[in-house]
C-alpha positions in Angstrom: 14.3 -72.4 108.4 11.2 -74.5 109.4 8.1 -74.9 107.4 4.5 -74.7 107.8 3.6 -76.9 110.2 6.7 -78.2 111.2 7.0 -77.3 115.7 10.5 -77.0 117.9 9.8 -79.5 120.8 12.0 -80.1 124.2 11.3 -83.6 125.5 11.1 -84.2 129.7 14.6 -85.6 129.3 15.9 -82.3 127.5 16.3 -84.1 124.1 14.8 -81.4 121.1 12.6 -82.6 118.5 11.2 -81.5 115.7 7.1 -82.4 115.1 5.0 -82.1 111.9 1.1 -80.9 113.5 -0.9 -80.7 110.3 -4.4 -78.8 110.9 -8.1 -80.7 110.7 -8.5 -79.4 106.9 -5.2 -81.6 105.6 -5.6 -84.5 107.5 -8.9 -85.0 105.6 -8.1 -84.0 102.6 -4.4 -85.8 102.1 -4.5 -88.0 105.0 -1.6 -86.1 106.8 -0.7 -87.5 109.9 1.3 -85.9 112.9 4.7 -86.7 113.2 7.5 -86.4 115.4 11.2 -86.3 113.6 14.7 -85.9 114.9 15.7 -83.5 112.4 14.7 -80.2 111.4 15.7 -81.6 107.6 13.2 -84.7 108.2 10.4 -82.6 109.2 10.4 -80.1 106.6 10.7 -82.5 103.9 7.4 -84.5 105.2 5.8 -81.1 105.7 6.8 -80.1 102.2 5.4 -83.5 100.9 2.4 -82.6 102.7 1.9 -78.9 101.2 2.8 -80.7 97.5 0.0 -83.4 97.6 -2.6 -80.5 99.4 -1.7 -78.4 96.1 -2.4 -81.4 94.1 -5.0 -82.6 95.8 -6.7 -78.6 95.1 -5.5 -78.4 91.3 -7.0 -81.7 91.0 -10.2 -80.3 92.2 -10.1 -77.8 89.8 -9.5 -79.3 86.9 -12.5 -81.7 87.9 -14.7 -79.0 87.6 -13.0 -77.6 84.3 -13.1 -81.2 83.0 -16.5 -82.6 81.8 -16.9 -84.9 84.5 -17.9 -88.2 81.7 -14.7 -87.9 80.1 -11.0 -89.4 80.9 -9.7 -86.1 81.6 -12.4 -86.0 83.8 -11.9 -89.4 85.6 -8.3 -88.3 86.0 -9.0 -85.2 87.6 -11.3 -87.1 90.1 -8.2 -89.7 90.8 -5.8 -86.7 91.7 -8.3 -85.6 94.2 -8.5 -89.3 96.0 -6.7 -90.0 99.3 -5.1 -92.7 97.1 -3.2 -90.7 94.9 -2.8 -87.9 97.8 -0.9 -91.2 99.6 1.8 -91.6 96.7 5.5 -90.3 97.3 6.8 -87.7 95.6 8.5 -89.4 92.8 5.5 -92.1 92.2 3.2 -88.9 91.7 5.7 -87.8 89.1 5.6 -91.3 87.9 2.2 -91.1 87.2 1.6 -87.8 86.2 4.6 -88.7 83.5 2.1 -92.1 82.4 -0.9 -90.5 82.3 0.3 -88.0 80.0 1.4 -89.9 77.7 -1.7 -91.8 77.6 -4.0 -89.0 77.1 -2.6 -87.3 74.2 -2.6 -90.5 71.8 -5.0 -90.3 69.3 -8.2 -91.9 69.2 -9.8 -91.4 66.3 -12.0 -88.1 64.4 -9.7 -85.8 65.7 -9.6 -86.5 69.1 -7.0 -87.7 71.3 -7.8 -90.4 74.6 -8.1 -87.9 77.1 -10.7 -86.3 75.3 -13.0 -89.3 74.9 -16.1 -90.2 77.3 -14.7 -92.5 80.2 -17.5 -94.7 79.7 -17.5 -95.2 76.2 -13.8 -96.5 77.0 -14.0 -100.3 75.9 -11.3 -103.3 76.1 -10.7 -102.9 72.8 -9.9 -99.4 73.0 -7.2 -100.3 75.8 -6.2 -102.5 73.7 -5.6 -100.0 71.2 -3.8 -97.9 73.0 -1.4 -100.3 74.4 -0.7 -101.3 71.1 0.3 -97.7 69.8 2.5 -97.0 73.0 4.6 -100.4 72.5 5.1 -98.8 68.8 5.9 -95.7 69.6 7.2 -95.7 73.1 8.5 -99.1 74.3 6.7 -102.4 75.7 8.6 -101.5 79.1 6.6 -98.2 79.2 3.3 -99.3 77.6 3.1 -101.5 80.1 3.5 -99.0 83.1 0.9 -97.1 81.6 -2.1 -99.5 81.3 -1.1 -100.7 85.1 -1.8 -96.7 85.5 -4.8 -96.2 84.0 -6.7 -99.8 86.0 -5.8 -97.8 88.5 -7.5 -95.2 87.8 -10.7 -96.6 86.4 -10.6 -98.6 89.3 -11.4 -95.8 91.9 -13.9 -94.4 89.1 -15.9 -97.6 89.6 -15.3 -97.8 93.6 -16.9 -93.6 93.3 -19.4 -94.5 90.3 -18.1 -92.9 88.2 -17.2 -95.8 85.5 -19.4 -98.8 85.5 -16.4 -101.1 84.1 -13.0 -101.1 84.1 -10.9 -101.5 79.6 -8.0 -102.0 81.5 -8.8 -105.5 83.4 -7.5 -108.9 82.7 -5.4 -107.4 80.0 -2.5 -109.6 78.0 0.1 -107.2 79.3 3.8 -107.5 78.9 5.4 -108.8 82.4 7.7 -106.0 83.4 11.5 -107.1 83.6 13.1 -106.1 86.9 17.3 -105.6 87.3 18.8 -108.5 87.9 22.4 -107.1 88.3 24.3 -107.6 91.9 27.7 -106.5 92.7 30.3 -108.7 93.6 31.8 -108.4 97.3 35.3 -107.5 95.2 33.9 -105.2 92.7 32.3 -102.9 95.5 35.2 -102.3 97.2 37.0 -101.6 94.2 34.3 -98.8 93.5 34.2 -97.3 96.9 38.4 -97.6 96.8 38.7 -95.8 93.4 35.8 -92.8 94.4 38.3 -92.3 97.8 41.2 -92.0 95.1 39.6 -89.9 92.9 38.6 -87.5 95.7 35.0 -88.2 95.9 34.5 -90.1 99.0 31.0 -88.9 99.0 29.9 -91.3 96.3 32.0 -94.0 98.3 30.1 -93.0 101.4 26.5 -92.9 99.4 27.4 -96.4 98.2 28.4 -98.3 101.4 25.1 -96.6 103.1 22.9 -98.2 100.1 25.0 -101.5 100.5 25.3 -102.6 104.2 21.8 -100.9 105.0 20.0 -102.3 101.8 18.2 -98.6 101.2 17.3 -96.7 98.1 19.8 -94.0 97.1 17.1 -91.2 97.5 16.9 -92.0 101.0 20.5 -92.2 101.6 20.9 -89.3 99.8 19.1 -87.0 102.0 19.7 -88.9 105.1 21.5 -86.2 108.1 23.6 -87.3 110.8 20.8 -86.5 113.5 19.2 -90.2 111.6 22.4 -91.8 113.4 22.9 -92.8 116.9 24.7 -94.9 119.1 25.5 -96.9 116.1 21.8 -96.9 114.9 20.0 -95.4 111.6 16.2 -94.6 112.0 14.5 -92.8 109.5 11.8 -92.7 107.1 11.5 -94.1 103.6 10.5 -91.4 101.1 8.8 -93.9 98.9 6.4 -95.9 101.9 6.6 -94.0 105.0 7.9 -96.8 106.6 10.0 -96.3 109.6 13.1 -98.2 109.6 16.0 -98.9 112.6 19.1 -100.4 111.3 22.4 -101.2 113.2 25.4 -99.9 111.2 27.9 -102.3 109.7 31.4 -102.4 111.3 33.3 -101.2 108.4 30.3 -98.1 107.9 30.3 -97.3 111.5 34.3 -96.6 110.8 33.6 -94.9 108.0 31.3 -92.3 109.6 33.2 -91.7 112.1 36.4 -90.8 110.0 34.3 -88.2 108.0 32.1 -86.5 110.7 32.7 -83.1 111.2 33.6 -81.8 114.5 30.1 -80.1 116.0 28.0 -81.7 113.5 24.5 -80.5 112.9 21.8 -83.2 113.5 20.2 -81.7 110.8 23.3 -81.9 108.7 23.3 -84.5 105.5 25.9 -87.1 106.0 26.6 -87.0 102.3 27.9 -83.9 100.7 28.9 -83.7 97.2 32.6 -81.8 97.2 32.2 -80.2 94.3 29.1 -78.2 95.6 29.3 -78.7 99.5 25.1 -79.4 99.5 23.9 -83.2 98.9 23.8 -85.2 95.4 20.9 -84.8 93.3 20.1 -87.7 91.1 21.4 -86.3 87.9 25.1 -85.5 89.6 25.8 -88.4 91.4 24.6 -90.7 88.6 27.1 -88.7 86.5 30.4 -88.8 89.2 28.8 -92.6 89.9 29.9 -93.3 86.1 33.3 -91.5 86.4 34.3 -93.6 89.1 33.5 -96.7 87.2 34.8 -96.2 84.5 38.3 -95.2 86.2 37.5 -98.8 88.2 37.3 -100.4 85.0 34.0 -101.8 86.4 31.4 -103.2 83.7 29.0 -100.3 82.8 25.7 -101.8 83.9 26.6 -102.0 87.9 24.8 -98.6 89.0 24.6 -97.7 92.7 20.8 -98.5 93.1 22.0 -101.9 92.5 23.8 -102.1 95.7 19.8 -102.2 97.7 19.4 -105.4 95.6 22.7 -106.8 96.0 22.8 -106.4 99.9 19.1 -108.1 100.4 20.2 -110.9 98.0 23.5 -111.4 100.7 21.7 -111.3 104.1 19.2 -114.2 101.8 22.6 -115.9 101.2 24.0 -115.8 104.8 20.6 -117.1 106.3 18.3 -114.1 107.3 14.8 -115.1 107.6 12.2 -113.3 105.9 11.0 -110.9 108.8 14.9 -110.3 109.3 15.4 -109.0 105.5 11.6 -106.8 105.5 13.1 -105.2 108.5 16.1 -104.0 107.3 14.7 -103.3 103.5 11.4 -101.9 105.0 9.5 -104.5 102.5 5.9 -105.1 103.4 5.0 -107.6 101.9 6.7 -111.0 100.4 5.9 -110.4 96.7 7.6 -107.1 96.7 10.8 -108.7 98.6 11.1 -111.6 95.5 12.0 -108.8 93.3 14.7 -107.5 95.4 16.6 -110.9 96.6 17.7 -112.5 93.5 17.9 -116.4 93.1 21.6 -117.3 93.3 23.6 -120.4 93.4 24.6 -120.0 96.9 21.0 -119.9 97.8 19.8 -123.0 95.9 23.0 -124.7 97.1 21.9 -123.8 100.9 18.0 -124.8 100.1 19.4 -128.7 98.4 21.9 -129.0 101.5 18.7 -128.1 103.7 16.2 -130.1 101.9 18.8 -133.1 102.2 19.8 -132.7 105.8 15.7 -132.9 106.6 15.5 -136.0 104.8 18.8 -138.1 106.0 17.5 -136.8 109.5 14.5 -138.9 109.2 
């Protein structure tokens, strides 16, 4: 079944398509854009994106008007009306929903709690405040994430007027401590060997996709067979939009081919939990990800999200050059690309045996 918006196409060459034509009112409003997909699946999940951040983008109106426009509650409900936050994925919107709530509820003082108070009145020190109480009775690790949240936010309130300065500036936060763990060549094909064993190839498949193609397991968890072709992915990241065309490994090219299904669907998944016959959700295969693990007698902190980091860290290793790595990661810029290619010995080995070679050239 297609959604709103969502159009059957036949190309020239007799090739169907599926398009997303959003009307005037939402490509103002949420900045949707027209877009042309291969599958049906595709097309209704960036429709559906599309329908989520319009009925955001509308409760956000509301609750601007509800809100007395000079308080935080306020300043938030103008944010979640912003092209800015109408941008976000589905899972950073929850991500900041999740923050924000926890920031508004903590107590301020008299009675009332932060979302309550006047926006402007909102000083450094009363960031400061607040970050402290988080660290005590959240964490440091999600403290942080909220204050990051909130400049945000006061940030577009100045850009709109709204604020005249922005408490959460040039604050002494916490740096955030990104995962570090990588698989070892050895220990991934023990994990993929034991999931065959154990009758859940799917979480083998999910895990090879994440590995050789260096993607997010949300994205390889939804991808379909009609994103593969002639030995090629192309899809769309959930989190950026960014469009991505990958070449399949060998051994992943193999493995597809053993497991398609005679008459496939394009808009088929490509991984299908056995136990329900629909694909993973993030609880489930998090949960059958352990099992197989543990039956692996694999240390307990290697998780399948790992596998993005650990196969961007290897094409490093082997030589890739920076606009080889963004265009299989989908990475726009460099700084985000440093969190995802760890330094290894390999690679400080190759950069002294470079640096070396340069200089006995000479």
């Amino acid at each position: 079944m297609k959604l709103k918006y969502v159009e059957k196409r036949t190309r020239s060459e007799g090739r169907v398509v599926w398009v997303v034509n959003p009307p005037p009112h939402l490509r103002d409003s949420v900045q949707a854009e027209y877009k042309q997909c291969d599958a049906l699946s595709e097309a209704n999940e960036y429709a559906q994106d599309i329908l989520d951040a319009y009925d955001d983008y509308k409760r956000g109106i509301k609750r601007q008007a509800k809100a007395a426009d000079d308080t935080v509650d306020g300043l938030i409900g103008y944010y979640k009306s912003t092209n800015d936050y109408a941008k976000l994925s589905k899972n950073s919107k929850h991500f900041y929903l999740t923050m924000i709530k926890e920031a508004r509820r903590v107590s301020s003082g008299n009675g009332t709690i932060f979302g309550e108070m006047k926006s402007s009145n909102v000083t450094p020190e009363h960031a400061d405040k607040l970050y402290m109480k988080l660290q005590v009775f959240k964490s440091q690790h999600r403290a942080t994430h909220v204050c990051k949240v909130l400049r945000k936010i006061w940030f577009m309130g100045m850009r709109a007027g709204r604020v005249k300065n922005n408490p959460f500036q040039r604050m002494n936060l916490k740096g955030l401590k990104f995962r570090t763990v990588l698989w070892q060549p050895e220990q991934a094909d023990l994990f993929i060997e034991t999931a065959d064993k154990m009758n859940m190839k799917s979480v083998g498949t999910l895990s090879l996709l994440c590995y050789d193609l260096c993607q997010r397991p949300g994205d390889m968890r939804h991808l379909t067979w009609g994103s593969f072709s002639n030995g090629v992915f192309k899809f769309y990241q959930e989190k950026t939009l960014t469009l991505v065309e990958i070449p399949a490994s060998p051994r992943l090219a193999d493995r597809l081919t053993s497991i398609m299904p005679k008459d496939v669907s394009p808009e088929s998944p490509i991984v299908v939990c056995e136990a329900t016959g629909k694909p993973f959700d993030r609880r489930l295969y998090s949960k059958w990800a352990a099992k197989v693990r543990l039956a692996a007698g694999l240390p307990p902190e290697l998780q399948i999200r790992d596998f993005r980091r650990t196969g961007a860290t290897e094409m490093a290793e082997s030589g890739c050059t920076e606009d080889e790595l963004r265009s299989v990661t989908g990475h726009q810029s460099r700084d985000v690309l440093s969190i995802y290619v760890r330094p290894t010995i390999k690679l400080a080995a190759a950069g002294v045996n470079k640096r070396f070679q340069e200089r006995n050239a000479t």
